[in-house]
Each structure stands twice: as C-alpha cells, then as structure tokens.
C-alpha positions in Angstrom: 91.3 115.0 20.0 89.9 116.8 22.9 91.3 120.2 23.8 91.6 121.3 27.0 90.6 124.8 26.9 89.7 127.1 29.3 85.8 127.5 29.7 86.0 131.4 29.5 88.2 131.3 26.3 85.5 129.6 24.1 82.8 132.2 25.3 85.1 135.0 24.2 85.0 136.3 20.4 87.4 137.0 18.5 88.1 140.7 17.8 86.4 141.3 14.1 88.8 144.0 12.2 87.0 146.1 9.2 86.4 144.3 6.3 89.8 144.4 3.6 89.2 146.6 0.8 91.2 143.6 -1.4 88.7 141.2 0.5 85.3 143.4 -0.9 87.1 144.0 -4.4 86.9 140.1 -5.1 83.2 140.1 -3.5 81.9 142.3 -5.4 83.9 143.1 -8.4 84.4 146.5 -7.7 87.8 147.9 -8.8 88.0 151.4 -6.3 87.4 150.4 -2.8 86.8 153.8 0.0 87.3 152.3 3.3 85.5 154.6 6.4 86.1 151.8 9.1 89.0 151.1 10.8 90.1 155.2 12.0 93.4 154.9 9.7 95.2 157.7 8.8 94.4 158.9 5.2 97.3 160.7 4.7 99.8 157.7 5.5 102.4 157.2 7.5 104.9 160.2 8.1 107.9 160.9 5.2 110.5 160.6 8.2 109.2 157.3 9.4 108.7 155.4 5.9 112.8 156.4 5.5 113.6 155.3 9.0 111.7 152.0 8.5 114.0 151.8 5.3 117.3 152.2 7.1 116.4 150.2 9.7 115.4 147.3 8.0 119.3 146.4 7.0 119.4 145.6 10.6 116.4 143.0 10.9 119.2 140.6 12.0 119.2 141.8 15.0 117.1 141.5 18.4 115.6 145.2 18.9 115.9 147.3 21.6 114.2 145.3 24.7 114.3 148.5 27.4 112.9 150.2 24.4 115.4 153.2 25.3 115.7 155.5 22.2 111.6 155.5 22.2 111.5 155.9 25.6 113.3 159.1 26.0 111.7 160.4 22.7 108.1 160.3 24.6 109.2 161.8 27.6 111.2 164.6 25.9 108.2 165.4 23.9 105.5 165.0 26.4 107.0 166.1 29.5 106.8 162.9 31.5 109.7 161.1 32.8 110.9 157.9 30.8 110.6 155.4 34.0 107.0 156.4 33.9 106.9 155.4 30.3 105.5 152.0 28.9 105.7 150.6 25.4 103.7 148.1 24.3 103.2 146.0 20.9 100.3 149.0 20.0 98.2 149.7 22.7 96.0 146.8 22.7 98.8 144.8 23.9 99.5 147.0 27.0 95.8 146.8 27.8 96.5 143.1 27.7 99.2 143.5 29.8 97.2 145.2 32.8 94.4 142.7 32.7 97.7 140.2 33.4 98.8 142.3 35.9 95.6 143.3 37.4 92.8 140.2 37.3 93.3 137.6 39.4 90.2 136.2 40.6 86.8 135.5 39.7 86.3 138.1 42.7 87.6 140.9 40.4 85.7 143.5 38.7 86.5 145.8 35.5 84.3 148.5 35.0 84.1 150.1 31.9 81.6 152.3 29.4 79.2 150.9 27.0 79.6 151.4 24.0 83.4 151.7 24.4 87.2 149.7 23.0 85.7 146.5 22.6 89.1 145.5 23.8 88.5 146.3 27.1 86.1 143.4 27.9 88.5 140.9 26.2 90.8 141.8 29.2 88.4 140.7 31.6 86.7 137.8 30.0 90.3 136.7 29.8 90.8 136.3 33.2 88.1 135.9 33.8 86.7 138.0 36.3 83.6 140.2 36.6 82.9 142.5 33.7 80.5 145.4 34.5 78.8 147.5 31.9 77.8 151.1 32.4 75.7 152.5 29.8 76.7 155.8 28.5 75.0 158.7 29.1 72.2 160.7 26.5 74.7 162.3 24.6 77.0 159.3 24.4 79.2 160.4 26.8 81.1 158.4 29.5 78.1 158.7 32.7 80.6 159.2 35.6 78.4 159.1 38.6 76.7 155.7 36.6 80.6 154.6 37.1 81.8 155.4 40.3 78.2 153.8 42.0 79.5 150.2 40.1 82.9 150.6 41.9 83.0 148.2 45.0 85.2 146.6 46.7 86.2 144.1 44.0 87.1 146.7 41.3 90.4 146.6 40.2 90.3 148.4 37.2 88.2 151.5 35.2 88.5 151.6 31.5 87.4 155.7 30.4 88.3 156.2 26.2 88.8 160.0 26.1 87.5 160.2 23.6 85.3 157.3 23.8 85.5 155.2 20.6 82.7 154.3 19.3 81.1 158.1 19.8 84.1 159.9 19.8 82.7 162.1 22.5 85.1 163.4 25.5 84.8 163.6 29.4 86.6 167.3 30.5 89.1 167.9 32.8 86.7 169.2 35.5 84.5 166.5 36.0 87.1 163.8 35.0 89.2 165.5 38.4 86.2 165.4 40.4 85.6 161.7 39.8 89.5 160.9 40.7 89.2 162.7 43.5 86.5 160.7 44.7 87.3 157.1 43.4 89.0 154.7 47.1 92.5 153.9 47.1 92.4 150.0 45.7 90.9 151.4 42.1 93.0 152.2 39.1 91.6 154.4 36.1 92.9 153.8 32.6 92.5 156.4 30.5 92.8 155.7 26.9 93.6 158.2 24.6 94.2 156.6 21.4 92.9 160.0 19.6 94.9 162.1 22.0 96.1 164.6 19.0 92.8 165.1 17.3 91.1 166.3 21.0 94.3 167.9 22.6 92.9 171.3 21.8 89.3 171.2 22.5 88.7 173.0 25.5 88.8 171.6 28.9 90.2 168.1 27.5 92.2 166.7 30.5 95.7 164.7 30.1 96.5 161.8 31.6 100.2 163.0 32.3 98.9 165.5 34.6 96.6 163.8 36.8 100.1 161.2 37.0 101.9 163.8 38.1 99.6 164.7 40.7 99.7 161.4 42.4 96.2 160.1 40.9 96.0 156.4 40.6 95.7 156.6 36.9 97.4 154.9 33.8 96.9 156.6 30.2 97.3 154.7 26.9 98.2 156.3 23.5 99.1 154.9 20.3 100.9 155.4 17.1 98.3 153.7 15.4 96.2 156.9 14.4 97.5 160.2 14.2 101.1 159.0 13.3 100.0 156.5 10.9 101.8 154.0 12.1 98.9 151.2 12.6 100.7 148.5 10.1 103.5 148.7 11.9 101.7 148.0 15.6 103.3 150.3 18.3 101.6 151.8 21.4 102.9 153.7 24.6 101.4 155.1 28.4 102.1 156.8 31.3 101.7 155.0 34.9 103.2 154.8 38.2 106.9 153.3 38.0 106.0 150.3 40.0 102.9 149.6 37.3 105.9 150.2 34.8 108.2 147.6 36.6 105.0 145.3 36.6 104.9 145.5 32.7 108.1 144.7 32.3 107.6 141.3 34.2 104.8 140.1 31.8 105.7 141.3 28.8 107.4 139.1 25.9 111.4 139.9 26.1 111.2 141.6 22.5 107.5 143.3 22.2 108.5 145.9 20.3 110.1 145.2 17.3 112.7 147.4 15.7 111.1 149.0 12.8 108.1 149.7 15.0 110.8 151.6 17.6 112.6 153.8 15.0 109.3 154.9 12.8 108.0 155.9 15.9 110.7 158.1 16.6 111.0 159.7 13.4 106.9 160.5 13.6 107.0 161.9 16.8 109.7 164.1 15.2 107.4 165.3 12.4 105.6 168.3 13.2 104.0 168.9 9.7 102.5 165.3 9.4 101.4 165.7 12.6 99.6 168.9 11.6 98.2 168.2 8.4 96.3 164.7 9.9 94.9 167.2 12.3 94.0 169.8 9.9 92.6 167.4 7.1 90.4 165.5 9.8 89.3 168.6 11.6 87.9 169.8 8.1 86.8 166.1 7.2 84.7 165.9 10.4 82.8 169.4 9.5 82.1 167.5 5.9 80.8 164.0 7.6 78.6 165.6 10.1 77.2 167.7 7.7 76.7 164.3 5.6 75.5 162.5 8.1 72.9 164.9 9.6 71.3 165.7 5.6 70.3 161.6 5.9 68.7 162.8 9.4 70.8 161.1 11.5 71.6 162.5 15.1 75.6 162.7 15.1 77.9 163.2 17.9 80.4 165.7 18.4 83.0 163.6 17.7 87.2 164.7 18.9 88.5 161.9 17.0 89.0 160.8 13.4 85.5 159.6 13.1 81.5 160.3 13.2 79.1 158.6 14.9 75.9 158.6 14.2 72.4 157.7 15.2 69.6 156.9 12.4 67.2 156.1 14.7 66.6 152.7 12.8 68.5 149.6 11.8 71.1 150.4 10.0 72.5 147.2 8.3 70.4 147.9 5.1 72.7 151.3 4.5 75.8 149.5 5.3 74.9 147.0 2.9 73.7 149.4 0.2 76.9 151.2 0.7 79.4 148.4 0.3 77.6 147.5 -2.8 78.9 151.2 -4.4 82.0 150.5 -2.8 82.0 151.9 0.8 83.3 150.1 4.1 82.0 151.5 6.9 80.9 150.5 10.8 78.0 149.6 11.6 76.6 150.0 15.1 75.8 146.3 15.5 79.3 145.1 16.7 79.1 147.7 19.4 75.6 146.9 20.3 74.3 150.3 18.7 72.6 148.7 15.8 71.1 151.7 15.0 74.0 153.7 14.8 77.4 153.7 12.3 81.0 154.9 12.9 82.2 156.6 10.1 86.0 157.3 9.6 87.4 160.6 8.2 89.4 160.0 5.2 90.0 162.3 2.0 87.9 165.4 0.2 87.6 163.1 -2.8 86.0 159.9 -0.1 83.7 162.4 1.3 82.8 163.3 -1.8 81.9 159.2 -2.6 80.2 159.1 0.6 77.9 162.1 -0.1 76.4 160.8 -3.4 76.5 157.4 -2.2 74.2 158.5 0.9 72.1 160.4 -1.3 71.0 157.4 -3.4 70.7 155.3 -0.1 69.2 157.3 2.2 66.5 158.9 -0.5 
C-alpha cells in the first residue's frame, strides 16, 4: 500500500536523541556508562518534585488541569509576568511546534534562524513547509545579528535566537539584543529561547525575555523544566508572549498537553530554592573543569552559559567520539549540527569529569 504523505514530511529527519547508556552497555559490554550528551541535570530532579509526583500519581484517573492554572500562576508569581501572558507546553519543543502551527502558512513564509542552533527550529519550518533560512554564526559562535536582520524580508514570519545558543552555549547581551528589536518591521516575531535561562541569568548584560514583553517588543521567550529543574523525563515547558499569541496556543494545542504529574513537579521545583542553587553551583564549577579539559587536548572552547562545553578541535572529530564511547563516554559530536569538527560536551559530576580527563588523555595523546 501506497501512502499518501506529504512530500516535505519524507525530506525531514527525524530528531536523533543521545545515545541510551542501557543502549551502549549491551554494545559494548561495558557495565558503568558516563553520559555527557543530552544537557541533563546530574543532580536529578528536585526532592519536592519526586514527592509531588508521588502524591499526584493516586490521581492519574483523572484528566489534568487543561487551563494549566496552578502552574500558571506559579510562573508568574515567580517571574514577574502576568499569567494570561503565560504559555505551557508539553516541554518546550512542543510550544515551538505550536508557533510553526500558528505562524507558517505558505510556501511564501520564511523562518530565520542561527546556524548551528535547536535543531528543532528547522523541523518547525520544514513542517509547514515554508522557507527555512540559515545564518551562520558569527567567529566566536555567537548569534551574528546584523547577518539576521539583512535575511528578514517581507516573508519572515518568525526569528529563532537560543540565548544561549545551544550547540555553543554562547549568549547575545541585552544591549545589542535591544538594538536589533528596535530595528526588526512590525510583521516579524522573535523567539527567544532560553532553555538554560538559570545557568546565564547572572552573567552580565544577559537580557530577559520578560522584559522586552513588557516593553511592547514583538517577542515570544521559551523556557523549560527540562534542564535546571531536572524535570526532562517528565516533559514540561513554558513562555512568555503577547496574550493574543497565548489565545492562539490555546486553539492548536491538544485539550490535555500537559499532563498532571508534569503540572505538580513543576510547581514543587520552581519552589525549591536549594536544588535550584546547587545545579547552578555544581555546573558553574563543572564548566571551569571541562574547559580546562577540553583546551589541554588543544581544542578552542567557547564560553559557554549553559550546562555544556563546546569545543572546536580543529579536525574531524568522530575518531574521539568513538574512542571515547569505547571507555564508556557518550558525548556530541559536532556532525549532527554540521560542526563536524567540533563536540558538545555536557556538565555532569566531579567523579565524570574525572572519567573524562583520563579518558581524553589516552585519546587525545
């Protein structure tokens, strides 16, 4: 039997998470798996939220929440912004689906976004499809403003900007980011994804989507549980936008997006100021130790506000992520984000560092 798919669906790929530690254990044989791909949080999933997810769970009966309430007033208590400017999604992926549903309509339309950058991103336009446009990043891996705002036209609908950038984990500051808002035409909206929001919060200059809302810019910011909370298993995201984007949202999305486990750990994290801390103190220490890992194999590392390194070696490097998934080691190489001589290295433990280092010593030697 013939299918009759969509043209654009078949050129599209499908997203390719990090390889399973269980999956690389049966490989390879190897009993203690370190996995440095996927930005998890090493320290788990907040104390509050495991028993929240525990008491909730007598109530998996029941349809969740489908205004999302609780959650809702939760983020705008804590981050200032009123709750009908508030959008919940099944993690953040799904909202960014959810504006390529509400944005792209025509072939005509164009998404503009940074390259390397959230894969995810260009699945939202090829879905449509519509015109996907490409702007190289700039020497130091940074999101090249000017590069994007000469690609706007008349057919862009939206502008992706990952602050920080994932793959580089490198950040655009508030001065230059208002400049460019300032200057971008009426008919263009800017999401700004910050996934790794906690981790770059306090570097200096780092703008906030919340403010540039509340100054009537044309913006929508993404954020997720996924990273800092620890909550990625569990698959909740949230954002900021104009109420009438938020209305739009609530057209498209499934009735139940959100389920109720998802709603109530998410609560309970956002209420847990020491978990919160310590994932920023152990990754702000475990990036010091990775760069410094990273640039004794001579490779040129960014200066990464996120929960990962990512580095240039200035040659293919396939052959270390190879060598380093034979001693047990998951991490990314640059090939899925068309860096292939680069690697994105997540920040995990002392004792995985520690792994790392030797392992790199051997390799790299």
């Amino acid at each position: 039997m013939s299918a009759k798919i969509r043209p654009n669906i078949l050129t599209m790929q499908p997203y390719q998470p990090g390889k399973p530690a269980s999956e690389v254990q049966r490989e390879l044989g190897i009993e203690n798996i370190t996995k440095l791909a996927s930005n998890e949080n090493p320290l788990g999933p907040s104390p509050s939220a495991i028993s929240a997810v525990k008491e909730a769970s007598e109530q998996m009966h029941l349809y969740p929440d489908g205004s999302v309430f609780e959650l809702k007033q939760a983020i705008s208590k804590r981050f200032g912004v009123g709750a009908y400017n508030v959008v919940v999604g099944n993690g953040s992926d799904n909202l960014i689906h959810l504006l390529g549903l509400i944005f792209l309509g025509s072939s005509d339309d164009e998404v503009i976004v940074g390259d390397p950058s959230f894969i995810r991103y260009d699945a939202t336009a090829n879905l449509a499809p519509c015109r996907l446009i490409r702007v190289p990043l700039d020497s130091t891996y940074t999101h090249d403003l000017n590069a994007m705002r000469a690609a706007v036209t008349t057919n862009t609908k939206l502008l992706f900007i990952a602050n920080p950038n994932n793959p580089t984990g490198t950040i655009v500051r508030e001065t230059e980011m208002a400049a460019f808002l300032n200057d971008l035409p009426e008919h263009v909206f800017t999401v700004l994804d910050e996934a790794y929001f906690e981790f770059a919060e306090h570097a200096s200059g780092y703008p906030r989507s919340s403010d540039f809302l509340a100054a009537g810019h044309r913006v929508i910011g993404l954020r997720t549980f996924s990273k800092t909370y620890g909550l990625a298993g569990i698959r909740i995201g949230y954002g900021f936008a104009p109420v009438e984007i938020v209305d739009a949202t609530d057209r498209v999305r499934e009735p139940f997006g959100v389920n109720t486990l998802a709603q109530v750990a998410a609560i309970a994290a956002l209420e847990d100021e020491d978990h919160i801390r310590q994932t920023v103190e152990n990754n702000r220490e475990g990036i010091r130790r990775v760069t410094g890992i990273l640039k004794a194999c001579e490779a040129s590392v960014c200066e990464s506000h996120a929960n990962f390194v990512f580095a240039d070696f200035h040659r293919p490097t396939a052959p270390i992520v190879s060598e380093l998934l034979k001693r047990g080691i998951i991490i990314r190489g640059g090939g899925i984000f068309g860096a292939p001589n680069c690697v994105r290295v997540s920040i995990g433990i002392e004792a995985e560092h520690d792994k790392l280092e030797q392992a790199l010593r051997e390799v790299c030697t």
